[in-house]
Gaussian input, Z-matrix of N, CA and C with variables (Angstrom, degrees):
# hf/3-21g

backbone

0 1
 N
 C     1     B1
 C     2     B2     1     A1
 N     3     B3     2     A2     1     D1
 C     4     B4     3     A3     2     D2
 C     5     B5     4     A4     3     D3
 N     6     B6     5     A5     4     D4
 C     7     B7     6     A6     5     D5
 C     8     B8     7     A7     6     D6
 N     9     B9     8     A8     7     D7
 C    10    B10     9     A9     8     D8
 C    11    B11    10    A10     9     D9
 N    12    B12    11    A11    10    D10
 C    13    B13    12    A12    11    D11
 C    14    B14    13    A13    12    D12
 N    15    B15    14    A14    13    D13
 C    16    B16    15    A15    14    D14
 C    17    B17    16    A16    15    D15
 N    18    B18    17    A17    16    D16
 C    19    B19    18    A18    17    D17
 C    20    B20    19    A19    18    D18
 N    21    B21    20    A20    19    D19
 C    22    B22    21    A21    20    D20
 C    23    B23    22    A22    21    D21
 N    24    B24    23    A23    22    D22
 C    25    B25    24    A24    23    D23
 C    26    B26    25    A25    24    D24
 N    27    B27    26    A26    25    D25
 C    28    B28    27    A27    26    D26
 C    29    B29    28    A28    27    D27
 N    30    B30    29    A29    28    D28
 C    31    B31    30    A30    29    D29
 C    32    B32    31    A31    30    D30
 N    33    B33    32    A32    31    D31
 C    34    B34    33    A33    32    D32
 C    35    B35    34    A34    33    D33
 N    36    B36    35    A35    34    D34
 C    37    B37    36    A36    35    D35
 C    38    B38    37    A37    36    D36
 N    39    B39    38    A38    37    D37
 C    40    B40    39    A39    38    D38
 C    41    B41    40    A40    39    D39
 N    42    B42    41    A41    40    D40
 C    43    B43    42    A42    41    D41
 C    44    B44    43    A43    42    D42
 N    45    B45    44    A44    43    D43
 C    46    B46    45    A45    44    D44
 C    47    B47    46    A46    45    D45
 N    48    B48    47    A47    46    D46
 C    49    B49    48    A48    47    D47
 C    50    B50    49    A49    48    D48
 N    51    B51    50    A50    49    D49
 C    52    B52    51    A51    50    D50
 C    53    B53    52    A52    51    D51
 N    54    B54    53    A53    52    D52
 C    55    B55    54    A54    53    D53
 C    56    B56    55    A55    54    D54
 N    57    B57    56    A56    55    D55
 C    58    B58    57    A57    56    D56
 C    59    B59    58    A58    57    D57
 N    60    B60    59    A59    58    D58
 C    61    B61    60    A60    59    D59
 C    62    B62    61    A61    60    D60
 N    63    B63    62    A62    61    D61
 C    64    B64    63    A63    62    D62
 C    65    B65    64    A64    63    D63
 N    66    B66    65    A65    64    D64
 C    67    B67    66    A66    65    D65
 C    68    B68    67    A67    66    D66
 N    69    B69    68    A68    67    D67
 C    70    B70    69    A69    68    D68
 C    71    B71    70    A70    69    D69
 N    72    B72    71    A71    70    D70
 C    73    B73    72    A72    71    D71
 C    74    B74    73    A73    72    D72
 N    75    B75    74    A74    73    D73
 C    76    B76    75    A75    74    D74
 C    77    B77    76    A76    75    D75
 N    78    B78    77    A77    76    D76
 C    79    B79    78    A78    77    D77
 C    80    B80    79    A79    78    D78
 N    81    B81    80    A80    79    D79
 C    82    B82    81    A81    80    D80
 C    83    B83    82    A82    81    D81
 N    84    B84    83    A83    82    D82
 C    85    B85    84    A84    83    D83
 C    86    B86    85    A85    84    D84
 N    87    B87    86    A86    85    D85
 C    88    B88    87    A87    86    D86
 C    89    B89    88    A88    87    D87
 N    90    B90    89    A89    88    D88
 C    91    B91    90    A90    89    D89
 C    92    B92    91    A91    90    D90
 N    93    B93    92    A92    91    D91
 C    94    B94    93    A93    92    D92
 C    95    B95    94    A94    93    D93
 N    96    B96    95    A95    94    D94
 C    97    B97    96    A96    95    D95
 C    98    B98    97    A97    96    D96
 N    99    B99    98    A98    97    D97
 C   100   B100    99    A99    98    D98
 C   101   B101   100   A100    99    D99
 N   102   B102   101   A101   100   D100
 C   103   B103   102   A102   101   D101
 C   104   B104   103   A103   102   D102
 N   105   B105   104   A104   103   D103
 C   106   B106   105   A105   104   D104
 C   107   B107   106   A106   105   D105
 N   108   B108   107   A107   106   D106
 C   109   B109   108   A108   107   D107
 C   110   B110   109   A109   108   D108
 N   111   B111   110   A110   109   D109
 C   112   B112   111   A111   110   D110
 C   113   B113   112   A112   111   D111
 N   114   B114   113   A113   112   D112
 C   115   B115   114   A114   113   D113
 C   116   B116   115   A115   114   D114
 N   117   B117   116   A116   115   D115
 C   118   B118   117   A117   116   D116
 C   119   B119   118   A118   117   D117
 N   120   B120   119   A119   118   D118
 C   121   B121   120   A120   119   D119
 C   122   B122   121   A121   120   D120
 N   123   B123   122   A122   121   D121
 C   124   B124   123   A123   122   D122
 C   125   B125   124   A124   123   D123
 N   126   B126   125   A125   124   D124
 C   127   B127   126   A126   125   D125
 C   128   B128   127   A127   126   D126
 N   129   B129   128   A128   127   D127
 C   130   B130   129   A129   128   D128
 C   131   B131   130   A130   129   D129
 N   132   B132   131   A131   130   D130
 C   133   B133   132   A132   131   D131
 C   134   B134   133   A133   132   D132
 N   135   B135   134   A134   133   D133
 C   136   B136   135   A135   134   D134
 C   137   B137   136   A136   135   D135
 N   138   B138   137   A137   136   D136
 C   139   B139   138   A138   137   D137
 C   140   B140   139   A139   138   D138
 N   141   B141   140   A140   139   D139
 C   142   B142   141   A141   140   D140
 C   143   B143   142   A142   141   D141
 N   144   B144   143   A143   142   D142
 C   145   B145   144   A144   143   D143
 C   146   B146   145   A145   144   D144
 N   147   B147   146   A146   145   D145
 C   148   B148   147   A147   146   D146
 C   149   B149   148   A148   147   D147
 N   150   B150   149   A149   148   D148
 C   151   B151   150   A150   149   D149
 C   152   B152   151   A151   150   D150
 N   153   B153   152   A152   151   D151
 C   154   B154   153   A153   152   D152
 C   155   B155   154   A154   153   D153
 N   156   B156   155   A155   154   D154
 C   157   B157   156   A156   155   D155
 C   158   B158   157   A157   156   D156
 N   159   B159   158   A158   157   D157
 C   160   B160   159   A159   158   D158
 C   161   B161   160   A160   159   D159
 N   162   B162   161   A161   160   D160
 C   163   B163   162   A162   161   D161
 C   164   B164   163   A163   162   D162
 N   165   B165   164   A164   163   D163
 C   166   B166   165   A165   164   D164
 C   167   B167   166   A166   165   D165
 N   168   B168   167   A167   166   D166
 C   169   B169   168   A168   167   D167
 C   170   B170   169   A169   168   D168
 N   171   B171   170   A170   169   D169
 C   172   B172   171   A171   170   D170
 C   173   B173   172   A172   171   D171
 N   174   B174   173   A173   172   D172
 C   175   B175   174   A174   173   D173
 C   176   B176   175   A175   174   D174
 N   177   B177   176   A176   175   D175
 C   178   B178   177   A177   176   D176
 C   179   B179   178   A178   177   D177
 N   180   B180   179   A179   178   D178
 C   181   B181   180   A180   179   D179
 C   182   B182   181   A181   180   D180
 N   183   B183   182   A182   181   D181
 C   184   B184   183   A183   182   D182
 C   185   B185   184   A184   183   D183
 N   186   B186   185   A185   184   D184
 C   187   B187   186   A186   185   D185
 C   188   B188   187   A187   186   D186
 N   189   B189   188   A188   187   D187
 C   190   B190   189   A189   188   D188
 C   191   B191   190   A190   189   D189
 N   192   B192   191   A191   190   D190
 C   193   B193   192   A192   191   D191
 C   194   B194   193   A193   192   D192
 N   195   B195   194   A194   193   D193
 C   196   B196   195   A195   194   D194
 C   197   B197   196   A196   195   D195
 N   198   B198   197   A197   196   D196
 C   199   B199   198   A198   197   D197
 C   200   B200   199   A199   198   D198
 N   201   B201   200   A200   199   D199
 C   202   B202   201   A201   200   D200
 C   203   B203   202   A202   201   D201
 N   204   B204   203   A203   202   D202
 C   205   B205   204   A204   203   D203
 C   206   B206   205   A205   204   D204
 N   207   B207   206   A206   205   D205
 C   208   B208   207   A207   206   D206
 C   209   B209   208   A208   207   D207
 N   210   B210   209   A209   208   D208
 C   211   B211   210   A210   209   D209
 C   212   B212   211   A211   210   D210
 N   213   B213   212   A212   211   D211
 C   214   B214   213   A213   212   D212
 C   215   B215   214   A214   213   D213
 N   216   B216   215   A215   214   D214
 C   217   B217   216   A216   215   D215
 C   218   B218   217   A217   216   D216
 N   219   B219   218   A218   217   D217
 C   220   B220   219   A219   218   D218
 C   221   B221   220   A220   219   D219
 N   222   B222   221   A221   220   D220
 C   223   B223   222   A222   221   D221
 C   224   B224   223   A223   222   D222
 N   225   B225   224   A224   223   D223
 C   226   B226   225   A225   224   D224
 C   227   B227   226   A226   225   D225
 N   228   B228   227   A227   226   D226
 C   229   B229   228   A228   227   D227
 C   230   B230   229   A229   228   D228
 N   231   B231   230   A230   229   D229
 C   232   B232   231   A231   230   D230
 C   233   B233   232   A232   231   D231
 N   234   B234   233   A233   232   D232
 C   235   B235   234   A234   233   D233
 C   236   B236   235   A235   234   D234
 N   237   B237   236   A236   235   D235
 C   238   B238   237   A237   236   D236
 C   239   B239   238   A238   237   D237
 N   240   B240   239   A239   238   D238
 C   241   B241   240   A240   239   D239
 C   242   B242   241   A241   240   D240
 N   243   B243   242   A242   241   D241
 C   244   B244   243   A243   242   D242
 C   245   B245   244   A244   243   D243
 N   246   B246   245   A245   244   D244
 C   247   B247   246   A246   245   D245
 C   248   B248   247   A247   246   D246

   B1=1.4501
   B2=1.5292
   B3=1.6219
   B4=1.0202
   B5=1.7285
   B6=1.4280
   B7=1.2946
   B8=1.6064
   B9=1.2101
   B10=1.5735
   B11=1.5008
   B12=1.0786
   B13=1.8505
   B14=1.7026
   B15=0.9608
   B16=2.1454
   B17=1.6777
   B18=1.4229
   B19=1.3226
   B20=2.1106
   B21=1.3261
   B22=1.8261
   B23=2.1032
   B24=1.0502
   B25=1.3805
   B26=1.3838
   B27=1.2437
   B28=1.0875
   B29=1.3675
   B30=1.4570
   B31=1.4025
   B32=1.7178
   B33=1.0738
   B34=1.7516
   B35=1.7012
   B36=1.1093
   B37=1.8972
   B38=1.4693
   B39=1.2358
   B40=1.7052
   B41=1.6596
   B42=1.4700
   B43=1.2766
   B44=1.5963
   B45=1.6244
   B46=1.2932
   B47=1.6017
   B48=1.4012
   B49=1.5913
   B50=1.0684
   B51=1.8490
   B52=1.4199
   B53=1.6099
   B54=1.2681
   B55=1.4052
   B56=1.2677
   B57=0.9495
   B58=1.5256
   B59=1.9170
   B60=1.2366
   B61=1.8165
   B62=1.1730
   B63=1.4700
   B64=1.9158
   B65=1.5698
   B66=1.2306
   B67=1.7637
   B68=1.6897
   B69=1.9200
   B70=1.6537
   B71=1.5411
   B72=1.3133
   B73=1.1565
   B74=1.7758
   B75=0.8071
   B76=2.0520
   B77=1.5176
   B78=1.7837
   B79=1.3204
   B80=1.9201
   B81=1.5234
   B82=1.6413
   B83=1.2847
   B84=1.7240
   B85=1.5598
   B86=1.4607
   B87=1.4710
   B88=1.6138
   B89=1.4080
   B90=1.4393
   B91=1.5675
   B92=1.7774
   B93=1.5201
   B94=1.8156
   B95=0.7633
   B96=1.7767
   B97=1.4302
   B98=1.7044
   B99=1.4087
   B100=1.5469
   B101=1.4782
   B102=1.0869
   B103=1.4398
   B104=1.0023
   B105=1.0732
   B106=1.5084
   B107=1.5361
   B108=1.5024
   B109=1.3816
   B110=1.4614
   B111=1.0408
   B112=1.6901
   B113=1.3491
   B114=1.0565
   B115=1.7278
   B116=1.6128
   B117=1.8204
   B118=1.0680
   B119=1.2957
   B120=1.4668
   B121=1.8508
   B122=1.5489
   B123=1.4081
   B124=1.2036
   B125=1.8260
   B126=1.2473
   B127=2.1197
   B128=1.7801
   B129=1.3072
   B130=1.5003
   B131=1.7710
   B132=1.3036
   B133=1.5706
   B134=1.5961
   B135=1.0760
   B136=1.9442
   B137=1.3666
   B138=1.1154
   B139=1.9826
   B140=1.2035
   B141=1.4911
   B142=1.6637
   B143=2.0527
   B144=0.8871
   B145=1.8381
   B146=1.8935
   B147=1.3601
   B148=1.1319
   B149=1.9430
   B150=1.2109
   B151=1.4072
   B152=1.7650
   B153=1.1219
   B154=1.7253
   B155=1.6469
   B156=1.3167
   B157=1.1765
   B158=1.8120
   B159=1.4463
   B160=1.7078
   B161=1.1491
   B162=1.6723
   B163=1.4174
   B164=1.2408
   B165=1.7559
   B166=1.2535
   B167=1.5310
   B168=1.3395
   B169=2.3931
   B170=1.3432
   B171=1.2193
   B172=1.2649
   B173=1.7796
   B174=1.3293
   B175=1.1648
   B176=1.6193
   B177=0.9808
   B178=1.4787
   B179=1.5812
   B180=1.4727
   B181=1.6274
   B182=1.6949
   B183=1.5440
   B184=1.5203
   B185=1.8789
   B186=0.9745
   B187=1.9249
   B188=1.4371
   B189=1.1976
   B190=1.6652
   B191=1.7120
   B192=1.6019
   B193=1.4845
   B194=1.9427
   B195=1.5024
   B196=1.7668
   B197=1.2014
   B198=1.6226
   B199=1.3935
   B200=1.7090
   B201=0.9552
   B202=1.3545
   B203=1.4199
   B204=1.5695
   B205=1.8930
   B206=1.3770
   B207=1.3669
   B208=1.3904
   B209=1.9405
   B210=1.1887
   B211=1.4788
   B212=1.2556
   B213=1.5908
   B214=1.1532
   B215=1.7497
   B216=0.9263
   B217=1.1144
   B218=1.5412
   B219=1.4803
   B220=1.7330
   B221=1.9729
   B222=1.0264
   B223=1.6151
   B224=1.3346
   B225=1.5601
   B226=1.0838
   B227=1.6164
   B228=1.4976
   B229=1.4861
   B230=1.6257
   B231=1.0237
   B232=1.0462
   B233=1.6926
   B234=1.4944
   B235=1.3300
   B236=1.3615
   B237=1.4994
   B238=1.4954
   B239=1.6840
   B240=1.6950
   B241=1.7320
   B242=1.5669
   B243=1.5885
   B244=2.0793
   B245=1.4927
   B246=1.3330
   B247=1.5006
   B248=1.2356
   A1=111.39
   A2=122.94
   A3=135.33
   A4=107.52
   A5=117.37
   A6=130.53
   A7=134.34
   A8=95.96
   A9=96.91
   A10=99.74
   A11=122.11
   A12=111.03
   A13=109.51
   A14=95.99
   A15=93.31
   A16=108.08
   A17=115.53
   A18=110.34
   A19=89.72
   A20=110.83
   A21=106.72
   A22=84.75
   A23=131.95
   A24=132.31
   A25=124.79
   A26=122.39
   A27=120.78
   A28=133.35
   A29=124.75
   A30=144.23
   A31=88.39
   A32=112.71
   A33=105.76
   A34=86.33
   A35=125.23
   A36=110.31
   A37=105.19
   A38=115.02
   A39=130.09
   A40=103.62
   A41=111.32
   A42=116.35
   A43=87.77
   A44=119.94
   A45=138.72
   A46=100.18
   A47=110.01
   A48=98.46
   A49=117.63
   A50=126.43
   A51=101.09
   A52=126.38
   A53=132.92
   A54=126.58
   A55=94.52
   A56=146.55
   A57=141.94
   A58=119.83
   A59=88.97
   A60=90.52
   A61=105.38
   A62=140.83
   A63=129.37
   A64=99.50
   A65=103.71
   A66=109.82
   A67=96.60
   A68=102.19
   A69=114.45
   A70=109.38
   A71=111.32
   A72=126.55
   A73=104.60
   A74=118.16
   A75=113.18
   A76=98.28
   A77=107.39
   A78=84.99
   A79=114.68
   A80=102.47
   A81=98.41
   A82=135.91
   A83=92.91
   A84=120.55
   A85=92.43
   A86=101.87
   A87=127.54
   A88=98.17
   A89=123.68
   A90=113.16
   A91=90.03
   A92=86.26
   A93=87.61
   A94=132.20
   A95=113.39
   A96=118.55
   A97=86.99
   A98=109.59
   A99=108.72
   A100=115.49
   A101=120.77
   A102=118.51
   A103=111.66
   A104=150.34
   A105=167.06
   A106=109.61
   A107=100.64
   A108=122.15
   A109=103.97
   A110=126.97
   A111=136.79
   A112=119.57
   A113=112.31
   A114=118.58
   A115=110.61
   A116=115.96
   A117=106.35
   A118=132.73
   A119=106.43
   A120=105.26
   A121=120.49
   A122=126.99
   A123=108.50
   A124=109.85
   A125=96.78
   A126=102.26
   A127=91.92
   A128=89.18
   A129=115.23
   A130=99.53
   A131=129.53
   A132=127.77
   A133=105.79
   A134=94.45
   A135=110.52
   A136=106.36
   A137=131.18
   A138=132.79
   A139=118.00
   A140=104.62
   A141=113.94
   A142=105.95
   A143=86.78
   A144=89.83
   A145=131.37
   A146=95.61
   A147=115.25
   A148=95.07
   A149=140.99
   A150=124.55
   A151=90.66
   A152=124.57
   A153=106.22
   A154=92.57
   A155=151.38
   A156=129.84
   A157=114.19
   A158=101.79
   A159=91.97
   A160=132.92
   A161=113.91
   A162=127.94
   A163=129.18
   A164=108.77
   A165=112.20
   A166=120.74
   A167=105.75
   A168=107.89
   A169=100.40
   A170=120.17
   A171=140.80
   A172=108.85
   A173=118.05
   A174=119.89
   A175=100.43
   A176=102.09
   A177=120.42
   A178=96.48
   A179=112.41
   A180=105.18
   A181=113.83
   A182=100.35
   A183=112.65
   A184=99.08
   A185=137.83
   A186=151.90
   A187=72.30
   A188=121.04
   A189=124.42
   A190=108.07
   A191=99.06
   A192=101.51
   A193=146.69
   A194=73.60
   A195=95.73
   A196=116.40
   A197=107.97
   A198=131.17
   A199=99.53
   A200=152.33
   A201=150.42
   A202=102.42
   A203=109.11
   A204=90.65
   A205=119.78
   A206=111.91
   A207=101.38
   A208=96.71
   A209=115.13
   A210=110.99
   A211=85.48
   A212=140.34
   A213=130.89
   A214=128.31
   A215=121.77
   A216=125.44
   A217=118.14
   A218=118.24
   A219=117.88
   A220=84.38
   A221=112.67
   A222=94.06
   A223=110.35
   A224=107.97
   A225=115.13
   A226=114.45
   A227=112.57
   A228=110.64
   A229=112.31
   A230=130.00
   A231=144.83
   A232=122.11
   A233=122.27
   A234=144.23
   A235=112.40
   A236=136.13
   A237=133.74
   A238=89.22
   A239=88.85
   A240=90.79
   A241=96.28
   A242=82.99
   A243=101.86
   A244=88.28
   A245=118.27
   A246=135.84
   A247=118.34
   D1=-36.70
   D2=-165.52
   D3=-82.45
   D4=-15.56
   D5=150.45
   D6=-76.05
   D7=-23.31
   D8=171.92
   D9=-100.14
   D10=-22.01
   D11=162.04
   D12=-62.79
   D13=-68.80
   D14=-174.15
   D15=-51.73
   D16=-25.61
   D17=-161.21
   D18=-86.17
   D19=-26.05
   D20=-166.14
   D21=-80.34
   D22=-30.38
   D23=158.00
   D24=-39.29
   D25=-83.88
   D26=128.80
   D27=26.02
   D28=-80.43
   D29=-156.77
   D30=-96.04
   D31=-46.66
   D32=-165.71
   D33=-78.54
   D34=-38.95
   D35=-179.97
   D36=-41.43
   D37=-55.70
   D38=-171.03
   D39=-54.78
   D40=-44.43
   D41=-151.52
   D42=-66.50
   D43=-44.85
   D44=-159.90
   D45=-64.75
   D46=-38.19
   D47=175.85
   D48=-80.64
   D49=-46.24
   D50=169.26
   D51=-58.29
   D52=-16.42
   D53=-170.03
   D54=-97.18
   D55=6.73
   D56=178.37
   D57=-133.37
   D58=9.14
   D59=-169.89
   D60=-70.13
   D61=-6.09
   D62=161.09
   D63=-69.49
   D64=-22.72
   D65=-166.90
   D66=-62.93
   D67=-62.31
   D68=-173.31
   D69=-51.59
   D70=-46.95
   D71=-167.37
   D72=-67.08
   D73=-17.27
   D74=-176.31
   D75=-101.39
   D76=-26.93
   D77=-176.77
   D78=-100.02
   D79=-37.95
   D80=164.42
   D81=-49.41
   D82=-48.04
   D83=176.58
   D84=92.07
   D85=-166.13
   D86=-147.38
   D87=-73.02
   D88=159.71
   D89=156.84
   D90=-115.59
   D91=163.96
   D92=-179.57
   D93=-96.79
   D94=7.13
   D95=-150.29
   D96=-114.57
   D97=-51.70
   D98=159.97
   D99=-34.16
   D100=-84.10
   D101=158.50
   D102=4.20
   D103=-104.63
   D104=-111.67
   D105=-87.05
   D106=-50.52
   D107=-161.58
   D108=-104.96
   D109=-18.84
   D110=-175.92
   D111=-118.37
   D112=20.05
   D113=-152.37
   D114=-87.27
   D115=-25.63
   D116=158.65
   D117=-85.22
   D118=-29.82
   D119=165.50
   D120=-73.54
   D121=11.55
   D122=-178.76
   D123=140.00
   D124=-11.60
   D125=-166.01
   D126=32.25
   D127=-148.59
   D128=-138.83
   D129=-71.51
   D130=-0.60
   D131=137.61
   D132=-41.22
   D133=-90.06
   D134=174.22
   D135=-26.47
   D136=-55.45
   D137=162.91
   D138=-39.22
   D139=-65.21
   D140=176.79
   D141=-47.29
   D142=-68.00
   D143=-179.30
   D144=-50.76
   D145=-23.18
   D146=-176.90
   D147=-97.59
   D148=-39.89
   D149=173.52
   D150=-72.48
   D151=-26.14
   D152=-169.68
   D153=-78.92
   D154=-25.95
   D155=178.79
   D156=-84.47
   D157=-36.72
   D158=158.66
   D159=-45.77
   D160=-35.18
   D161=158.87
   D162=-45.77
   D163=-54.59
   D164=174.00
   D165=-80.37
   D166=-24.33
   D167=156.13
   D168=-43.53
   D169=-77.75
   D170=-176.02
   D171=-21.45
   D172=-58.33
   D173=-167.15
   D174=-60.22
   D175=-58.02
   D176=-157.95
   D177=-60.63
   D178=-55.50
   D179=168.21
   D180=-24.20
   D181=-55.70
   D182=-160.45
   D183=-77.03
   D184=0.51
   D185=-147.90
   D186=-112.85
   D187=-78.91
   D188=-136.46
   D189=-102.31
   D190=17.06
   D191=-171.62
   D192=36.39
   D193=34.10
   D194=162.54
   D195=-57.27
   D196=-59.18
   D197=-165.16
   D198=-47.82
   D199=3.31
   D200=174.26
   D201=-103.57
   D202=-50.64
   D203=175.28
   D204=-79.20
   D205=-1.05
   D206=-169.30
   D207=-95.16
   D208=-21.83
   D209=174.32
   D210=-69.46
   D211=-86.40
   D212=-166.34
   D213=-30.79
   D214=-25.70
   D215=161.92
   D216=-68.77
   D217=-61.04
   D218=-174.42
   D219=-57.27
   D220=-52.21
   D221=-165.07
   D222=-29.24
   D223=-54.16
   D224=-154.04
   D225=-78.53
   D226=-2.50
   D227=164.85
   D228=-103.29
   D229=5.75
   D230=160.02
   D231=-81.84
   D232=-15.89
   D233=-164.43
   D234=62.52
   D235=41.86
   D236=170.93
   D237=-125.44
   D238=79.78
   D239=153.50
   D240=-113.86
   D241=172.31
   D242=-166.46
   D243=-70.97
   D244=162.71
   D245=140.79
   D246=-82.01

C-alpha cells in the first residue's frame, strides 16, 4: 500500500513539472546544456518536461512494482548480483 502511495506522489511530482515548467523555468532559469543540444525543439522548456515525464515513468515503475526488477537488472549488469 505504502508503494502505491509514494509511487501516486511520484507521478503527480512529474505531472507538476510538466504543467508548470514556464513556472521552473523563470524561476531556475535556463540550463546550458539543454540549450545547446535542444535548442530547436524547445531548450530547456523541452528539459523541464522531459525530467517531469521520467518522473511520472518512474512512479508508475514504483505503482506496478517494476522498479525492483529494473534495479535488479542494472545491478546485474554492473556485477552486484545477490548471493
Amino acid at each position: 500500500m505504502i508503494r502505491v502511495l509514494i509511487g501516486i506522489g511520484i507521478v503527480l511530482g512529474g505531472f507538476m513539472i510538466v504543467w508548470k515548467s514556464e513556472w521552473i523555468l523563470r524561476n531556475f532559469g535556463r540550463v546550458d546544456w539543454a540549450e545547446e543540444h535542444l535548442a530547436i525543439q524547445g531548450g530547456s522548456r523541452l528539459f523541464y518536461k522531459l525530467i517531469g515525464l521520467a518522473f511520472i515513468l518512474l512512479g508508475f515503475f514504483v505503482i506496478s512494482g517494476i522498479w525492483y526488477d529494473l534495479l535488479n537488472a542494472f545491478a546485474s549488469l554492473i556485477g552486484l548480483q545477490r548471493q
